[in-house]
C-alpha positions in Angstrom: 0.0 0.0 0.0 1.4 3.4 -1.1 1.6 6.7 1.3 -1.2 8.4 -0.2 -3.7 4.5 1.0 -2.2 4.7 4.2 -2.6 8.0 4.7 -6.3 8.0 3.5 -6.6 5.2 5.6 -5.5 7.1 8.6 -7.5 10.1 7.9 -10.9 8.4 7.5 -10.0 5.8 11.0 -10.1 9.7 12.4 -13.8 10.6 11.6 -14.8 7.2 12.1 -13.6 7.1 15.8 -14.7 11.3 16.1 -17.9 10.0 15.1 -18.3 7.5 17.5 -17.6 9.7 19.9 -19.9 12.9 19.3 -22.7 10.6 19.0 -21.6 9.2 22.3 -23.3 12.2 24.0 -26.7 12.4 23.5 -27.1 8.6 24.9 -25.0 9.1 27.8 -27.5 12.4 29.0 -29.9 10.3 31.2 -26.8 8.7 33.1 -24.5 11.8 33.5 -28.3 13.6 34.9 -28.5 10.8 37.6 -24.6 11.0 38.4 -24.1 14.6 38.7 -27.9 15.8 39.4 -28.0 18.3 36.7 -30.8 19.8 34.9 -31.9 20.0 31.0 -30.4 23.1 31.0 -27.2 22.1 32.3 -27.1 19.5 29.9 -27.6 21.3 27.0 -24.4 22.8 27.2 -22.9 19.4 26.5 -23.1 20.4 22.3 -21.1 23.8 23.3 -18.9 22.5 25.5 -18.2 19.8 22.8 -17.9 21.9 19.8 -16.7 25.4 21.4 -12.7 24.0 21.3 -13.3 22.1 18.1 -14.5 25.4 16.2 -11.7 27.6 17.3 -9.3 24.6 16.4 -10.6 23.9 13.3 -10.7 27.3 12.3 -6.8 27.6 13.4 -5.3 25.1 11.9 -7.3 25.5 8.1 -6.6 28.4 7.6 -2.8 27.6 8.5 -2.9 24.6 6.7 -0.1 25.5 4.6 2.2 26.8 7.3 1.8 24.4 10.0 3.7 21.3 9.8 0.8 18.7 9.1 1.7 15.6 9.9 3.9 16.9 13.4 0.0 18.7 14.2 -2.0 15.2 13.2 -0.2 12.6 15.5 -0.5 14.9 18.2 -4.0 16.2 18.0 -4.6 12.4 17.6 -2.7 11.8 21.0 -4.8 15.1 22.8 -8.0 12.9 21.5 -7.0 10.2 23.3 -5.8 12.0 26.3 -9.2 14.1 26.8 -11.3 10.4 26.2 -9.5 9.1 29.4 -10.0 12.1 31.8 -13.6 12.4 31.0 -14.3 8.7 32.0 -12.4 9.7 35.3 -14.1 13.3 36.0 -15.7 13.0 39.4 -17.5 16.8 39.0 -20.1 17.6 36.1 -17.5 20.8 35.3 -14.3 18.5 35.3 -16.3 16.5 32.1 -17.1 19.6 30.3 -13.7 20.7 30.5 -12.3 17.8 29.9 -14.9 17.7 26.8 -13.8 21.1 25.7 -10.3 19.5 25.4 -11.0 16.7 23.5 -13.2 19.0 21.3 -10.4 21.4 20.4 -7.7 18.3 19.6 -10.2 16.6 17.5 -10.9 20.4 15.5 -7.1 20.4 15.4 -7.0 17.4 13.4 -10.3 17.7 11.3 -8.9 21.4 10.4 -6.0 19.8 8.4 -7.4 16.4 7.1 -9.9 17.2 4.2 -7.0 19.4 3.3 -4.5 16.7 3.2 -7.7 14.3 1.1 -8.0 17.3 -1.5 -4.6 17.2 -2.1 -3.9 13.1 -2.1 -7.3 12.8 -4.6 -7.1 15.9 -6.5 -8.7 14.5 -9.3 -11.9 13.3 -7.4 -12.6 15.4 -4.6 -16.0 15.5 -4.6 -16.3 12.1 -4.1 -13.6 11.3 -2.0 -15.3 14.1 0.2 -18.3 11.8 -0.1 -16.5 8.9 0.8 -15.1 10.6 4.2 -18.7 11.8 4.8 -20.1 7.6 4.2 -17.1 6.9 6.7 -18.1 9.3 9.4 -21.9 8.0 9.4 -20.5 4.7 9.6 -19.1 5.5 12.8 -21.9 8.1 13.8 -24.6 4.9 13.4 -22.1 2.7 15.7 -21.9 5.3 18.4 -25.0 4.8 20.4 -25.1 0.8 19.7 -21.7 1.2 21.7 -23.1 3.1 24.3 -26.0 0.7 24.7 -23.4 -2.2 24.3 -21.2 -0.7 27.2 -24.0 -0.1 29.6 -24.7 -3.5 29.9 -21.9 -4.6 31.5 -20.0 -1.3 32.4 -21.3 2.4 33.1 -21.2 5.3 31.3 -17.1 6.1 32.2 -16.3 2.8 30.4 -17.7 4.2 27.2 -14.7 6.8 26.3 -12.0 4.4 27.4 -13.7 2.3 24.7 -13.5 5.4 22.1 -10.0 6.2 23.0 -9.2 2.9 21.7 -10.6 3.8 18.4 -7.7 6.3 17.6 -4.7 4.3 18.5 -4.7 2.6 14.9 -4.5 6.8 13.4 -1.7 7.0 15.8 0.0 4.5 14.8 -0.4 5.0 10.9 0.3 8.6 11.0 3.6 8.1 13.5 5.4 5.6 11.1 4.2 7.3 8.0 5.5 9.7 6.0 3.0 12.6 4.6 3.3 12.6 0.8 4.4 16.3 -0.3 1.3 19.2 0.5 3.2 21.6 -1.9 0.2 22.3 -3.9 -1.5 24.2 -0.7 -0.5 27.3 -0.6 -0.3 29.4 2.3 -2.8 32.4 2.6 -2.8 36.2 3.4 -5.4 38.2 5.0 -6.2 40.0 1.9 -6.9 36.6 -0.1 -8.5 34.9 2.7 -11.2 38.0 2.9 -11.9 38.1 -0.5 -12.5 34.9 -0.4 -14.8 34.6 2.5 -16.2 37.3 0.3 -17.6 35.2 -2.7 -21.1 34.2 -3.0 -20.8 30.8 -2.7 -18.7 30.7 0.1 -21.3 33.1 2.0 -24.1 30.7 0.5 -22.4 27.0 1.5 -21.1 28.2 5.1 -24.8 29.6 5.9 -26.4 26.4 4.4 -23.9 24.4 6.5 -24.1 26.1 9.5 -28.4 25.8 9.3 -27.4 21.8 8.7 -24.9 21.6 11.5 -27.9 23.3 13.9 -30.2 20.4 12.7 -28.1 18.0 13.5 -26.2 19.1 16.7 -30.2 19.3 18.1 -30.8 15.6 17.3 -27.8 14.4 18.0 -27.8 15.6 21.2 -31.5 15.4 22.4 -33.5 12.7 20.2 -32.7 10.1 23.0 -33.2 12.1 25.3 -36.8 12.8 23.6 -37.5 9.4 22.8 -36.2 8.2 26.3 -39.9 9.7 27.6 -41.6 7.4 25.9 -39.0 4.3 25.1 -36.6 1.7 27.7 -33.0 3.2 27.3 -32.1 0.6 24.4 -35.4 1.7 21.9 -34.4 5.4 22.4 -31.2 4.9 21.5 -31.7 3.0 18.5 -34.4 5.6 17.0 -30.8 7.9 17.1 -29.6 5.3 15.2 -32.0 4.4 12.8 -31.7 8.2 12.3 -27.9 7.9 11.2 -28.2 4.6 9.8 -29.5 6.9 7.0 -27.2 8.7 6.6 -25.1 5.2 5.0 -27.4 4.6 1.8 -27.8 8.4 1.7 -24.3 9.3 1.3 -23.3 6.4 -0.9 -25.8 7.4 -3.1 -24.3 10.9 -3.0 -20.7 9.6 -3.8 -22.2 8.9 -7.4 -23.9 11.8 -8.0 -22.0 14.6 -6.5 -20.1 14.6 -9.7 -23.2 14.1 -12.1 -25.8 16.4 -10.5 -25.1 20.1 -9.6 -24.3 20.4 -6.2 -27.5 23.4 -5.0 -29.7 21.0 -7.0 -28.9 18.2 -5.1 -29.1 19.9 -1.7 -32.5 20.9 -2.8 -34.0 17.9 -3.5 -32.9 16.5 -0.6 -34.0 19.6 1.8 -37.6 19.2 1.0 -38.8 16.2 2.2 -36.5 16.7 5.4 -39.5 19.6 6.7 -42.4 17.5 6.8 -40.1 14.5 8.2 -39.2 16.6 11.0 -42.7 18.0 11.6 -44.0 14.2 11.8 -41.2 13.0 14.2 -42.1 16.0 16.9 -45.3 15.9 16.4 -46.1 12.7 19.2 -45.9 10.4 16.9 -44.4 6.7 18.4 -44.0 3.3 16.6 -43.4 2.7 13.0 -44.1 6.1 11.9 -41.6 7.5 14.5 -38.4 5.8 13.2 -39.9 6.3 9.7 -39.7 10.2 10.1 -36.4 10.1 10.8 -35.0 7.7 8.8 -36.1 10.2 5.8 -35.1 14.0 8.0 -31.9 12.1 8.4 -31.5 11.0 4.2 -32.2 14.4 3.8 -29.6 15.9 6.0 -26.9 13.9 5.4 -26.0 15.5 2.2 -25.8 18.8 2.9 -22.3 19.0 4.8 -20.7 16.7 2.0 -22.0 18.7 -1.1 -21.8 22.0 0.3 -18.2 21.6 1.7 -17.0 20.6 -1.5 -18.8 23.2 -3.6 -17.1 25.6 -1.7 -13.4 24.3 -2.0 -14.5 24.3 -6.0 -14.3 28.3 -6.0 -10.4 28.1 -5.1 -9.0 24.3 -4.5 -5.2 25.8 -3.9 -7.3 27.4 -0.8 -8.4 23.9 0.3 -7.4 24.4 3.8 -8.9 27.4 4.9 -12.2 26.5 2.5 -12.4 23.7 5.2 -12.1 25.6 8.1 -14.4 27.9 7.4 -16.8 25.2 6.3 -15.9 23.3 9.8 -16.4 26.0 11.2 -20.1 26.9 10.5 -21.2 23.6 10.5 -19.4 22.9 14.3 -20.9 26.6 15.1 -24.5 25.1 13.8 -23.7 22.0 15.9 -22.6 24.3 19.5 -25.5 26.7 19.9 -29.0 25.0 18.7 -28.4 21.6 21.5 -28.1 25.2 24.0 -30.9 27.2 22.9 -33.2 23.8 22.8 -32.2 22.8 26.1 -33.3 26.2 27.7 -36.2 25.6 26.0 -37.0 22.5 26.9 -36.4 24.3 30.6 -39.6 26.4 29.8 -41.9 24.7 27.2 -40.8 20.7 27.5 -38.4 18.9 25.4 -41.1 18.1 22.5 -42.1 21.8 22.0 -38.4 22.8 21.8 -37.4 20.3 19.0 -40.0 21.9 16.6 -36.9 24.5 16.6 -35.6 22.1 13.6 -38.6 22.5 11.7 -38.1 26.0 11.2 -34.0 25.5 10.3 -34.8 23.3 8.0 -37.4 26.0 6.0 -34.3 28.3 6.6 -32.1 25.7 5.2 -34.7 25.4 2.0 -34.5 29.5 1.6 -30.6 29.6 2.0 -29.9 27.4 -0.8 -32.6 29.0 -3.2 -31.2 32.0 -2.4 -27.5 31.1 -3.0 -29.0 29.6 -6.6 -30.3 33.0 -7.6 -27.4 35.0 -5.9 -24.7 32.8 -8.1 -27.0 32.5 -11.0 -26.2 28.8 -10.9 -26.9 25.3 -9.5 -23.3 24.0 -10.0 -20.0 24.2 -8.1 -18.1 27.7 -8.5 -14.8 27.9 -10.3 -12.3 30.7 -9.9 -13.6 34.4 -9.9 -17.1 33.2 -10.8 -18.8 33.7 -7.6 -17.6 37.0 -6.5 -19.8 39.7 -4.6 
């Protein structure tokens, strides 16, 4: 296996094992309530606390990217991972875990900041669906994460679950210690004037606000569906409606794969976007059973091509800028993913959890409007090249 595999390899174990991990915290809310006595308010800032370090990482290190020296900042962002895992399973005060969380978040950002850079580089030629490929990858892992929780709980508590994640980055460790990074020369390093003319373009404005409305969807479900569905469903059912939810996300995004390059990217997101409203009005609606798991099979094939296609039509307007494209893309979606679990979980404080999730209903209209919008603003459905985008 050449540099390039192994490194692809390494880069994708990553977001598998960062998956597994993010969607560790929505299962594990019921049991960190009854450990530390805290209320829905105080665990809604589990998404911030998660994703606060993360976004300022991510941000960092992208638009860096072709200063920093990469594969130095991956094995030990990897390590800081690990690291965080193991002092959140030991935190004996509610604030020690957030901390600790906030740690973990910022080393994963650290790491996630570089690597789509690193992919766009090693698969120049098929980016999009690489892109794809490392999205299908990170559902993989996203689908896992509660069945591990659930697996864990039966024999273990909730502290045993992150030593079990920490495991999951040892093989990246490993790769990217032993192996060399193939040559980055083609990312070149930006100035402040370039990088605000490019945060300047239309679709650059247009992906990071559709992203950021995606990130808000998800970060809300992520973090409170079980805690939703555990009013109403034994710990095991609730956690496999989140589940069943990313389980879409697989079929979704391999079906993306092939036709990110055949179908323009805002007509894609479209399509998708639609159904995702009246999926999401269903699912909060009181709906149990079948019809439940139904609703969010669909809001979940929806969603889960949004990031993927919007990231990458972004990095189309200037691929030599592939670094700080995807930290600024990060970036809104991880920003999306911090505050809407927070603003839910007050409230849920004030009108009940059920009332507060019909928040997603209304992003996902906004979502709908974004990418219309963007359409109309660029005069066109497909991905940006060069100056074409400019305001």
């Amino acid at each position: 296996m050449d540099r390039a595999r192994w490194w692809t390899a390494a880069l994708f174990l990553f977001v598998f094992g960062d998956a597994i991990a993010m969607q560790a915290r929505g299962p594990i809310l019921p049991s960190l309530e009854e450990t530390f006595g805290v209320s829905e308010a105080a665990l809604g800032l589990i998404a911030p606390a998660g994703t606060a370090g993360f976004v300022v990482a991510v941000v960092a290190t992208g638009i860096l990217a072709g200063r920093v020296r990469m594969r130095r900042t991956l094995v030990l962002s990897a390590l800081g991972v690990v690291v965080a895992l193991l002092v959140m399973s030991a935190s004996p005060l509610y604030a020690v875990f957030l901390l600790a969380l906030l740690a973990q978040g910022a080393a994963a950002g650290a790491f996630r900041g570089i690597d789509r850079a690193v992919l766009s580089h090693l698969h120049a030629a098929r980016r999009g669906r690489i892109y794809a490929a490392y999205a299908l990858v990170w559902a993989v892992g996203a689908v896992l994460g509660p069945q591990l929780v659930s697996g864990v709980l039966v024999v273990a508590d909730w502290r045993a679950v992150f030593v079990v994640i920490a495991l999951c980055f040892l093989p990246t460790i490993l790769i990217a210690s032993r192996t060399e990074l193939p040559s980055m020369d083609a990312e070149r390093s930006i100035s402040r004037s370039a990088l605000r003319e490019l945060l300047q373009r239309r679709s650059v404005i247009g992906a990071c606000v559709g992203i950021m409305l995606v990130g808000a969807i998800e970060g809300i479900l992520f973090t409170w569906l079980v805690y939703y569905a555990s009013g109403f469903y034994e710990t095991a059912t609730a956690n496999l409606l989140l589940s069943v939810y990313l389980l879409a996300y697989m079929p979704a995004r391999l079906g993306y794969t092939f036709l990110i390059d055949r179908v323009p990217s805002l007509l894609l997101v479209l399509a998708t976007a639609i159904p995702t409203i009246p999926a999401l009005a269903v699912a909060f609606s009181g709906q149990t059973g079948p019809i439940l798991f139904v609703a969010v099979f669909v809001a979940g094939a929806g969603l889960s091509s949004g990031f993927p296609t919007l990231s990458a039509y972004a990095v189309e307007a200037a691929p030599e800028y592939s670094g700080p494209l995807n930290a600024v893309t990060n970036g809104s979606t991880y920003f999306g993913i911090a505050f809407a679990p927070a603003v839910v979980g007050v409230l849920a404080e004030w009108y009940g959890i059920g009332r507060a999730l019909w928040v997603t209903v209304g992003l996902a209209v906004a979502l709908l409007g974004t990418i219309v919008l963007t359409w109309l603003w660029t005069g066109s459905a497909s991905a940006p090249t060069g100056d074409a985008s400019r305001t």
